[in-house]
N, C-alpha and C positions, 0 to 999 in steps of 0.2 A: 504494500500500500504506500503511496508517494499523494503529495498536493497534488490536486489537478486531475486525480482518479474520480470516476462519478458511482456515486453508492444510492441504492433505493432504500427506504428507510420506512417499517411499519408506523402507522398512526393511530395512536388509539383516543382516547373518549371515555372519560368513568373508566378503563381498566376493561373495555370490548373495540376490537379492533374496526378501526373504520375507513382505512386504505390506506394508501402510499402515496411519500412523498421522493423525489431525488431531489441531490446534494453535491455540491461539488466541493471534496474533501480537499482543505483548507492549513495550512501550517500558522498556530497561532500562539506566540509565546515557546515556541519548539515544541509546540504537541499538534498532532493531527484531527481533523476532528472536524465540528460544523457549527455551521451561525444556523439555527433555525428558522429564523423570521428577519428581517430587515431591522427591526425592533431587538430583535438578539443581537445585534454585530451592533446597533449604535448604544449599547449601553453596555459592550464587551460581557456578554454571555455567554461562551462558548460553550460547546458542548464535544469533549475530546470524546475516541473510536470506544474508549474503554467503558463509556457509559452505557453506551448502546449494546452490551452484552445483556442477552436476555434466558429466559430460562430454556433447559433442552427437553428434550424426549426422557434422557436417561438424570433431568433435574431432582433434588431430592432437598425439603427442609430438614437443618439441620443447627445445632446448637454450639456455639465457644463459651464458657463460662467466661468471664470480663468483656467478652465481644459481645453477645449478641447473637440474634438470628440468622442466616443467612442461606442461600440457597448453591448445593452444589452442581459441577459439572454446569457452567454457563455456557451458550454460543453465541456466536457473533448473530447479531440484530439485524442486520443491514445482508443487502446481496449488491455482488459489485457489478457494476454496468460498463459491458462493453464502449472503448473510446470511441 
């Protein structure tokens, strides 16, 4: 993945998905990633590749005592689109 890659990006709604958006993956502060809206990039919102990990197939909750909740086995969120 480099700047200038285009990635399509689920959109959801309340947590039920309600389609796609693409993105043109961006270098920002040396992290890779996305402005989501026009309103994202003027008030420096970024949104770096590692947010967009989502849960899998083979996902499972699971527990760290001082951590927290958190979900295993993530995948990438995004599908990359041909230049």
């Amino acid at each position: 993945m480099k700047a200038g890659n285009r990635i399509r990006v689920s959109t959801y709604f309340m947590g039920y998905p309600t389609g796609y958006e693409d993105f043109t993956v961006e270098e920002f502060r040396y992290c890779l990633g996305i402005f989501q809206t026009p309103q994202h990039r003027q008030a420096g919102h970024f949104t770096p590749l590692c947010e967009l990990y989502e849960r899998g197939p083979d996902s499972e909750n699971d527990y760290i005592p001082n951590y927290g909740e958190y979900f295993t086995n993530p995948v990438q969120g995004w599908s990359d689109l041909p230049s």
